[in-house]
N, CA, C and O of each residue as an XYZ file, in Angstrom:
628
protein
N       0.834     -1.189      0.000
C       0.000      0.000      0.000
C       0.873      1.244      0.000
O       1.723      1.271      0.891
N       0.833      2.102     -0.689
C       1.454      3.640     -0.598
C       0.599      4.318      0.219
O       1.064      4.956      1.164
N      -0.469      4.291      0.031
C      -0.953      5.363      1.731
C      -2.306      4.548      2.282
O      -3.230      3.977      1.703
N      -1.961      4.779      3.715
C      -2.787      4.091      4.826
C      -4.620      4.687      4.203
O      -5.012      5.745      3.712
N      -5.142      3.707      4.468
C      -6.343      4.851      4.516
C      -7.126      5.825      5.264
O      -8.131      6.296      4.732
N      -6.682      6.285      6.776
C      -6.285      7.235      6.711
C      -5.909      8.276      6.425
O      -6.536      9.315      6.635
N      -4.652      8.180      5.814
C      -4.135      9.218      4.741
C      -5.018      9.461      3.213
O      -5.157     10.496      2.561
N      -5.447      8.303      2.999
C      -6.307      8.656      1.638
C      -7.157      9.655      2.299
O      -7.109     10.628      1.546
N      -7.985      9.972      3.402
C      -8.932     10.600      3.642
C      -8.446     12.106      3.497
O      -9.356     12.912      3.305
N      -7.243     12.578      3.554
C      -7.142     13.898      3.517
C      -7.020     14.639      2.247
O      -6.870     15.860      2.186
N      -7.122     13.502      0.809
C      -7.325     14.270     -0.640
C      -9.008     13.867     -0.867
O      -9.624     13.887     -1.933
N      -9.376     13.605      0.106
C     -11.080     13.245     -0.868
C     -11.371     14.581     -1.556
O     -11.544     14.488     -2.772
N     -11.478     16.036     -0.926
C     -11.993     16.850     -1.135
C     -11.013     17.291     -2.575
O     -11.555     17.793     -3.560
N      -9.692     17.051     -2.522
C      -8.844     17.387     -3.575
C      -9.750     16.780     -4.878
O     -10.378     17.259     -5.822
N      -9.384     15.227     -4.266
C      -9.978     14.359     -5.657
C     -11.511     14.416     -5.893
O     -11.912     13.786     -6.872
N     -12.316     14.996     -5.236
C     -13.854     15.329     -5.433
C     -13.828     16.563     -5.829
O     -14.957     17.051     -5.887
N     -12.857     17.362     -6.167
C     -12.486     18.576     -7.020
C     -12.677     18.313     -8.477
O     -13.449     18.764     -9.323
N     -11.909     17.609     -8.482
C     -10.963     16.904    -10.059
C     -11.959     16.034    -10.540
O     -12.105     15.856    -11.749
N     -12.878     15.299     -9.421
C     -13.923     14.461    -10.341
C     -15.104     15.112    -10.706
O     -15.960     14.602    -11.429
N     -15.198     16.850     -9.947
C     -16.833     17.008    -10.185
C     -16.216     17.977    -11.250
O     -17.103     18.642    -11.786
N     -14.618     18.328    -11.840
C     -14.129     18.837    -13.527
C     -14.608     17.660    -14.313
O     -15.293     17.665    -15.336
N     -14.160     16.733    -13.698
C     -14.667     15.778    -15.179
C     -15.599     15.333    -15.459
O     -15.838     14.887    -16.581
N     -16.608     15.340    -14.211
C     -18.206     15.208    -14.495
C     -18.435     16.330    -15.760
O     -18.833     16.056    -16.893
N     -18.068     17.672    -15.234
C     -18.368     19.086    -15.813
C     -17.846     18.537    -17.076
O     -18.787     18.248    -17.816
N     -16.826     18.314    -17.539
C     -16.510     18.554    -18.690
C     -16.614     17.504    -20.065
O     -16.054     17.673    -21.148
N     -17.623     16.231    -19.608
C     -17.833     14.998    -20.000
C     -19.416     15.741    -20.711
O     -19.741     15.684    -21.897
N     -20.319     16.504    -19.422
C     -21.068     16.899    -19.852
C     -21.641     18.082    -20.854
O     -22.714     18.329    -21.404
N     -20.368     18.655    -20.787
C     -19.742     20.052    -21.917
C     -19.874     19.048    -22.898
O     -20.860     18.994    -23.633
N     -19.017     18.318    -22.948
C     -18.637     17.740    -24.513
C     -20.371     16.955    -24.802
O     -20.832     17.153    -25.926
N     -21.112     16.243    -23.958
C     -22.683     15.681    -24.684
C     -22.841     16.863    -25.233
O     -22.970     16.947    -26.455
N     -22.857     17.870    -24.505
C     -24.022     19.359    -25.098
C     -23.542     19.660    -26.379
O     -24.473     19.785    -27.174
N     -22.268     19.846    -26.947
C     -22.111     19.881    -28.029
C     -21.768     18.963    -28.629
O     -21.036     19.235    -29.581
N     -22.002     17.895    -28.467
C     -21.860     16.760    -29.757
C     -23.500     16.443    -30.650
O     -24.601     16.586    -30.118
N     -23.345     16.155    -31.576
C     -24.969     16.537    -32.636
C     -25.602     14.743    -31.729
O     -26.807     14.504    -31.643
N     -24.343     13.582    -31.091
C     -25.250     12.751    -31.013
C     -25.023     12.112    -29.936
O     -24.809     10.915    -29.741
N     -25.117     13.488    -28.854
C     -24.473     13.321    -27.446
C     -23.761     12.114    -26.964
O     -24.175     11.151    -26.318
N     -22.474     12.429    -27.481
C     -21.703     11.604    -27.498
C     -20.261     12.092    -26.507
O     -20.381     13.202    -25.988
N     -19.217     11.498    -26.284
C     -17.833     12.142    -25.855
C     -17.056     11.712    -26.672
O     -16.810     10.509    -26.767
N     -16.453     12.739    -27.514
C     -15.967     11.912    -29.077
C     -14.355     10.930    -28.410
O     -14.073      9.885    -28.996
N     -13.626     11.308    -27.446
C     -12.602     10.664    -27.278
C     -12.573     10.668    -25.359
O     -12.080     11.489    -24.585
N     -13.230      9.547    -25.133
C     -13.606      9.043    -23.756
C     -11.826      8.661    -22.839
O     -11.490      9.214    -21.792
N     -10.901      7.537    -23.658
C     -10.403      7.236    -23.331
C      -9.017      8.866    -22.519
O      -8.441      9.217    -21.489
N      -9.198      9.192    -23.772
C      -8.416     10.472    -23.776
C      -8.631     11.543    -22.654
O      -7.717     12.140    -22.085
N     -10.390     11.751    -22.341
C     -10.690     12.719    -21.332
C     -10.437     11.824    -19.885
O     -10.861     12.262    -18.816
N      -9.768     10.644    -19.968
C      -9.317      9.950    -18.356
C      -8.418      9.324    -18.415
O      -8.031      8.456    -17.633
N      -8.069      9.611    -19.151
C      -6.103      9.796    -19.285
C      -5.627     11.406    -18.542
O      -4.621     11.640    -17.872
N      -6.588     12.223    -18.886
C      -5.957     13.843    -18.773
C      -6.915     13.793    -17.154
O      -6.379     14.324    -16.181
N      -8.166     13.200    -17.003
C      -8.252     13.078    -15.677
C      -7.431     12.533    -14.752
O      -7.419     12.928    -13.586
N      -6.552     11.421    -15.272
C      -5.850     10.699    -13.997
C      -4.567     11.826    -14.045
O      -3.875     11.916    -13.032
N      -4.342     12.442    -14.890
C      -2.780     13.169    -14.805
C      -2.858     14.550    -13.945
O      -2.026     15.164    -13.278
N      -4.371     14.784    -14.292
C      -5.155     16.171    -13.299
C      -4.811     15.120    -11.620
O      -3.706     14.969    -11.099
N      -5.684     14.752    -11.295
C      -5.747     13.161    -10.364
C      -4.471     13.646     -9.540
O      -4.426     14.333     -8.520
N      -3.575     13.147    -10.204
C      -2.039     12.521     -9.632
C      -1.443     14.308     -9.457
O      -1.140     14.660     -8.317
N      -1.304     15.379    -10.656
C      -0.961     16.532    -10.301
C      -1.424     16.753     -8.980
O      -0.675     16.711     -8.004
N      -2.682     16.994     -8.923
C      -3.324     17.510     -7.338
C      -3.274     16.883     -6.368
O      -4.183     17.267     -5.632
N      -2.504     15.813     -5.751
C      -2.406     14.474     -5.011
C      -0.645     14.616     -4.994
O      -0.224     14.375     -3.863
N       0.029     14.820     -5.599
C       1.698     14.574     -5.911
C       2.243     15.699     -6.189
O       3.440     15.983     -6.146
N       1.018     16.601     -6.588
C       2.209     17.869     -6.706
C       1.683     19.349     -5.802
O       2.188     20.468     -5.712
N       0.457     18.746     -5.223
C      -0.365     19.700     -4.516
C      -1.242     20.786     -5.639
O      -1.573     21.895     -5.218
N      -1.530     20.436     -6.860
C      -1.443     22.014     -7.658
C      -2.090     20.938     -9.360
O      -1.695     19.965    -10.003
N      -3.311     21.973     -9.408
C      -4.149     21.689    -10.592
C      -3.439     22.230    -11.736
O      -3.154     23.428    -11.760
N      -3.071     21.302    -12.866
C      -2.291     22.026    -14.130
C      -3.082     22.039    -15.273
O      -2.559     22.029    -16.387
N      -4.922     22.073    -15.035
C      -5.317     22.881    -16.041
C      -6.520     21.568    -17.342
O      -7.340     22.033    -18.134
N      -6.233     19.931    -17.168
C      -6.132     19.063    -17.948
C      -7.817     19.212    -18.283
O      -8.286     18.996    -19.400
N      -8.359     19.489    -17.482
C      -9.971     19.117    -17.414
C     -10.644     20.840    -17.554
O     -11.813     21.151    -17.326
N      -9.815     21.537    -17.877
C     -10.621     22.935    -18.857
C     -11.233     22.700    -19.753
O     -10.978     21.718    -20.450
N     -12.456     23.717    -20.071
C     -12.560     23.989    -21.191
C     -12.046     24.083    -22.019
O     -12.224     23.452    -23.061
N     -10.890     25.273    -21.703
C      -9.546     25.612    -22.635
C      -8.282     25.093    -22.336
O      -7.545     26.049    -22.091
N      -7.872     24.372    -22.270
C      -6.565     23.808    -21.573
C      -5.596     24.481    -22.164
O      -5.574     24.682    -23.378
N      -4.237     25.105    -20.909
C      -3.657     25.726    -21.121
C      -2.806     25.260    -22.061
O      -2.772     24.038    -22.206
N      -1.820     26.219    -23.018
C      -0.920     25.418    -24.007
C       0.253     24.574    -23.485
O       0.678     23.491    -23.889
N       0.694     25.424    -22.399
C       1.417     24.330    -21.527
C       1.195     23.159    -21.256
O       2.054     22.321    -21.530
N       0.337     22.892    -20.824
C      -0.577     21.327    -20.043
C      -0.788     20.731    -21.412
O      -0.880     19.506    -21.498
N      -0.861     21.368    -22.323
C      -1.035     20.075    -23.526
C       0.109     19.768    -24.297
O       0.159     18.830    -25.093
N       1.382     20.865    -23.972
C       2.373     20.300    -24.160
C       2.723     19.436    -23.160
O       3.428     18.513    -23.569
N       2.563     19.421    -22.400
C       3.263     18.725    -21.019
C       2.668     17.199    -21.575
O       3.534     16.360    -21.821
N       1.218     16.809    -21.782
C       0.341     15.797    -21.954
C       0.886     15.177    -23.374
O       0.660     14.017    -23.719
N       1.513     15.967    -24.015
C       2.179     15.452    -25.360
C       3.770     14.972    -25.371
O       4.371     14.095    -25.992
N       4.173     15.981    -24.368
C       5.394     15.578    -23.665
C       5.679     13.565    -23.093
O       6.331     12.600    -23.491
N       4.627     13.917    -21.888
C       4.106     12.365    -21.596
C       4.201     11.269    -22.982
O       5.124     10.491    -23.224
N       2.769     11.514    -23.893
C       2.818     10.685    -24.539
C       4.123     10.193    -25.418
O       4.522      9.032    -25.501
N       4.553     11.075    -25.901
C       5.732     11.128    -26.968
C       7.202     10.169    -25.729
O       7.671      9.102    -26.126
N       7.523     10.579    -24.816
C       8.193     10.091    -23.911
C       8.063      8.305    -23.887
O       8.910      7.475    -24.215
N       6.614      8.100    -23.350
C       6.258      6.686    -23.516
C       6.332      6.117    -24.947
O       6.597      4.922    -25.083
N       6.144      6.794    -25.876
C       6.681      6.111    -27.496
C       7.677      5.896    -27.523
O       8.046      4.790    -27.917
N       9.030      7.344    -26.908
C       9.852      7.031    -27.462
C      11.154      5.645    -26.519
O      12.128      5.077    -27.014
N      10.708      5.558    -25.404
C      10.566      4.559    -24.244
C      10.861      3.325    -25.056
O      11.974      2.832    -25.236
N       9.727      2.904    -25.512
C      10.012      1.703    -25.839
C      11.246      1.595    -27.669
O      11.975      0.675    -28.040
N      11.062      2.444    -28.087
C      12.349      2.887    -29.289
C      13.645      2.848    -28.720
O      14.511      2.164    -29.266
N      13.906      3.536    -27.628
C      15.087      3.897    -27.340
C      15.947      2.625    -26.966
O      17.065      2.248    -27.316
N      14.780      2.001    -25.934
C      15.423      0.931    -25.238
C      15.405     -0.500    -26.356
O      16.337     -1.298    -26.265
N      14.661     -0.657    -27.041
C      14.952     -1.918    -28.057
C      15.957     -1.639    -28.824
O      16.541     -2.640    -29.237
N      16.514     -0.299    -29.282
C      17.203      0.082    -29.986
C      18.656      0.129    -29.651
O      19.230      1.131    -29.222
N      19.324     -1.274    -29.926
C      20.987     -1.837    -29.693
C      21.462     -0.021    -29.761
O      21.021      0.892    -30.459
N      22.510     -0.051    -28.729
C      23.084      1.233    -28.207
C      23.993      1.900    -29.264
O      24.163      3.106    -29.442
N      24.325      1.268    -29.666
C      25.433      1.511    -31.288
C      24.311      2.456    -31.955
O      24.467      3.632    -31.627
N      23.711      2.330    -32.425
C      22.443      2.558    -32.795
C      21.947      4.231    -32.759
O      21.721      5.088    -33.613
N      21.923      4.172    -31.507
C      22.499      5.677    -31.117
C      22.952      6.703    -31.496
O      22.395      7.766    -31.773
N      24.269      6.324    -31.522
C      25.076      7.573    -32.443
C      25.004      7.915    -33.810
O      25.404      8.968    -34.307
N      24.197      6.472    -34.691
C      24.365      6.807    -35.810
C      22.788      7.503    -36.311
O      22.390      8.306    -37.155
N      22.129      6.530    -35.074
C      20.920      7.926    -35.586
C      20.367      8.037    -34.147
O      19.933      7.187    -33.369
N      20.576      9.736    -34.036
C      20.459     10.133    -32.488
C      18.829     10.166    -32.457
O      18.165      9.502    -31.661
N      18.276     11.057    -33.463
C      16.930     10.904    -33.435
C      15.729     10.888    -32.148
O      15.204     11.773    -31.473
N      15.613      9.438    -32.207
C      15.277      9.013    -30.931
C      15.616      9.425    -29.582
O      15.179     10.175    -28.708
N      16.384      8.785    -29.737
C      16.881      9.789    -27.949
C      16.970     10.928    -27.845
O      16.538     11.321    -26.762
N      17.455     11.922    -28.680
C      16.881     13.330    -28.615
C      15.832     13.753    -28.251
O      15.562     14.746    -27.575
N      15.219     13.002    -28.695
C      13.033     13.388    -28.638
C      12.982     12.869    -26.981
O      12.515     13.551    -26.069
N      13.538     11.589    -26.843
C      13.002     10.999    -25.197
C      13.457     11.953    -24.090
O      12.802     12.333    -23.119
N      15.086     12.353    -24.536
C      15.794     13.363    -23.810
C      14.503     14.612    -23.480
O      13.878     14.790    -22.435
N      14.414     15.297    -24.698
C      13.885     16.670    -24.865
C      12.210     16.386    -23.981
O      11.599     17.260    -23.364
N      11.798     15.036    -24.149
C      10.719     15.178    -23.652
C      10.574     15.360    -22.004
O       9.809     16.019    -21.299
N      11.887     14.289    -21.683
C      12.006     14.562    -19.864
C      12.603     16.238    -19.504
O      12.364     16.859    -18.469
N      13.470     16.746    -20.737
C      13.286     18.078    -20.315
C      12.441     18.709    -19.737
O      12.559     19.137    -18.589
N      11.073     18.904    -20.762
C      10.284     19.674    -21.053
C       9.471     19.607    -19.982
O       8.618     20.451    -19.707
N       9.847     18.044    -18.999
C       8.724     17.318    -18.408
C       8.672     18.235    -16.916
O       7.734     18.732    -16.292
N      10.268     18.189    -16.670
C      10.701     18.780    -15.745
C      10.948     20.215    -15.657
O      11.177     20.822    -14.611
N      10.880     20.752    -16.914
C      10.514     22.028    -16.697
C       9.248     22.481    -16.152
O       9.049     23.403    -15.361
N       8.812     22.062    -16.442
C       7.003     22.355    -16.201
C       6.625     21.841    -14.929
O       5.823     22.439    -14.211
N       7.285     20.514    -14.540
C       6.986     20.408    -13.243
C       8.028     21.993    -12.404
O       7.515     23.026    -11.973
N       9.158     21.727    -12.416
C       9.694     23.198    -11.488
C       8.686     24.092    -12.136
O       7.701     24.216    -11.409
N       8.591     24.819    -13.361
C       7.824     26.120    -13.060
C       6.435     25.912    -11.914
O       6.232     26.815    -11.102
N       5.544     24.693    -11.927
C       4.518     24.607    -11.381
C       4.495     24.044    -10.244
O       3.521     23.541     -9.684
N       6.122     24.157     -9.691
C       6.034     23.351     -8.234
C       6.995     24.598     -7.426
O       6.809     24.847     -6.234
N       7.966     25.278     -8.206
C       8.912     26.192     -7.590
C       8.882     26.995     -7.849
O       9.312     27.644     -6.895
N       8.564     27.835     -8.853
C       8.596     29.073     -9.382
C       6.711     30.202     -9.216
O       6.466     31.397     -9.048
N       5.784     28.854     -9.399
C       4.583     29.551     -9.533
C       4.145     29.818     -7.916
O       3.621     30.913     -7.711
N       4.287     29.056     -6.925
C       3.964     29.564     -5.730
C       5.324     30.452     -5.370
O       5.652     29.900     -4.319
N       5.926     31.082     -5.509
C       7.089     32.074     -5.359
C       6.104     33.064     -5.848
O       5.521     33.753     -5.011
N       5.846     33.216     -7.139
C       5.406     34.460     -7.575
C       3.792     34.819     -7.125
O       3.387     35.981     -7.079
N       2.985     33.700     -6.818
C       1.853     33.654     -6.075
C       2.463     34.596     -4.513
O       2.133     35.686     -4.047
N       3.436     33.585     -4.083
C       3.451     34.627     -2.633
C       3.781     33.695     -1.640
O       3.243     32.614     -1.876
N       4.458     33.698     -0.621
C       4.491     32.585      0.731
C       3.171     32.391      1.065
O       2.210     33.156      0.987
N       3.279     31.070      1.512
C       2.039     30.585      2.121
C       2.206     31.480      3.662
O       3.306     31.839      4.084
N       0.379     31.850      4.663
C       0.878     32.677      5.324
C       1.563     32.138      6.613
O       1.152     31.076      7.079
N       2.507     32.758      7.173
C       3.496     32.300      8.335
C       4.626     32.106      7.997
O       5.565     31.607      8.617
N       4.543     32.558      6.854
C       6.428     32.285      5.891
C       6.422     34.043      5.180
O       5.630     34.712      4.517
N       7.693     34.231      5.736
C       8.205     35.453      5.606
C       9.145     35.344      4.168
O       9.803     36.293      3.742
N       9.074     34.005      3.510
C      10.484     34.430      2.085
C       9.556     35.016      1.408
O       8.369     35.024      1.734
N      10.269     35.815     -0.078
C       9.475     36.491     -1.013
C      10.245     35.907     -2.272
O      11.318     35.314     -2.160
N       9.617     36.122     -3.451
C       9.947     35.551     -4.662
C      11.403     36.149     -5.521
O      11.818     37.267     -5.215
N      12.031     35.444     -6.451
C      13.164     36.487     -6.496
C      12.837     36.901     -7.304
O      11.882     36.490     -7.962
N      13.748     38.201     -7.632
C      13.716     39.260     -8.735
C      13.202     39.031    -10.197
O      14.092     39.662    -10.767
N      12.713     38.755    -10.814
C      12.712     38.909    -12.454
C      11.930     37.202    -12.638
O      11.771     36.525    -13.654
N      11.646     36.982    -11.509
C      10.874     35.329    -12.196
C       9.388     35.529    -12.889
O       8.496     36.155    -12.315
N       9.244     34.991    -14.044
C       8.019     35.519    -14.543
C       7.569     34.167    -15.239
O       8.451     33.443    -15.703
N       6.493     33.864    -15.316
C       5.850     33.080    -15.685
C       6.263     32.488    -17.308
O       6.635     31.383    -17.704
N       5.985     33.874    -18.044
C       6.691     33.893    -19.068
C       8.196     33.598    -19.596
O       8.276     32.639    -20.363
N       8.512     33.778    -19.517
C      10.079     33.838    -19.327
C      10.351     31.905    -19.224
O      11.024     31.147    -19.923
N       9.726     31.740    -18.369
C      10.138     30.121    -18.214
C       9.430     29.740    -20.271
O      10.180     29.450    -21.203
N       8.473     29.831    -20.330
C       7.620     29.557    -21.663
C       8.957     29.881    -22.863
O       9.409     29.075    -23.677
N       9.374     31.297    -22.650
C      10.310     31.167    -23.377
C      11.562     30.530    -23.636
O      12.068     30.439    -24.755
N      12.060     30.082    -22.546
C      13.150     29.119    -22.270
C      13.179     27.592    -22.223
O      14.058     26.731    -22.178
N      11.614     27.627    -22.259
C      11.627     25.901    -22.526
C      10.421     25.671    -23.629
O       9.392     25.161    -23.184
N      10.460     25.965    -24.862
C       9.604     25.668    -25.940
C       9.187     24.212    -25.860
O      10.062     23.430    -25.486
N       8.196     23.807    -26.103
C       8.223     22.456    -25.985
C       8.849     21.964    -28.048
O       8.488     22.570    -29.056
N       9.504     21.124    -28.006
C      10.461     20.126    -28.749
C      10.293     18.915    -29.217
O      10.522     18.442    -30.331
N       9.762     18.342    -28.005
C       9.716     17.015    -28.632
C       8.129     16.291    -29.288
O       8.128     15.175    -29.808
């Protein structure tokens, strides 16, 4: 077991957050489909469990179960996928292999970049510029901007 149950009891309200987005947004998509339908089911709980696990593992909603999902979060979600493709390429792929066509591992590389960028901006940088939680006296440093990270880590892969 990873957590007692007990401990499960202190995200219900987290994860009854995240499930009454995906109620919401299951039912967005009937209203506009001509044959109330959810055109890609599997897909809207894939981006629920990654909402799920963000708010549970990283303390902090990254957006998956919007209306509009941010461009970040769908790079990040493309990041993921592309990572797990290139996962199984990299590793069947005799190591020699490698150098003569980097290709592959470039993309797997660039994707754990991208992966980890986005986790620090949304784990270290965005509550800095939000503000200390209250009873904490640090303040954010100079010139960190939301932006700025976007520009420094394009997504790549």
């Amino acid at each position: 077991h990873m957590l007692k149950p007990k401990q499960v009891a202190a995200y219900d309200g987290v994860l009854n957050n995240v499930i009454t987005d995906l109620v919401l947004r299951l039912r967005q998509q009937r209203a506009t489909s001509s044959r109330l339908l959810v055109r890609d089911l599997a897909g809207e709980f894939y981006k629920f469990g990654l909402e799920g696990i963000s708010a549970v593992l990283f303390e902090t909603r990254i957006g998956c179960l919007k209306t509009d999902v941010p461009k970040e979060t769908e790079d990040f979600i493309q990041s993921i996928n592309t990572m797990f493709q290139m996962t199984l390429l990299t590793m069947a792929m005799p190591k020699f292999l490698h150098k003569i066509y980097p290709g592959p591992w470039q993309r797997f590389v660039a994707c754990w970049d991208y992966m980890f960028a986005f986790d620090f901006q949304h784990n270290v940088m965005e509550p800095l510029r939000v503000g200390p939680a209250p009873g904490y006296s640090s303040s954010p440093a100079p010139g960190n901007k939301r932006d700025s990270w976007r520009q420094t880590h394009p997504f790549s892969c």
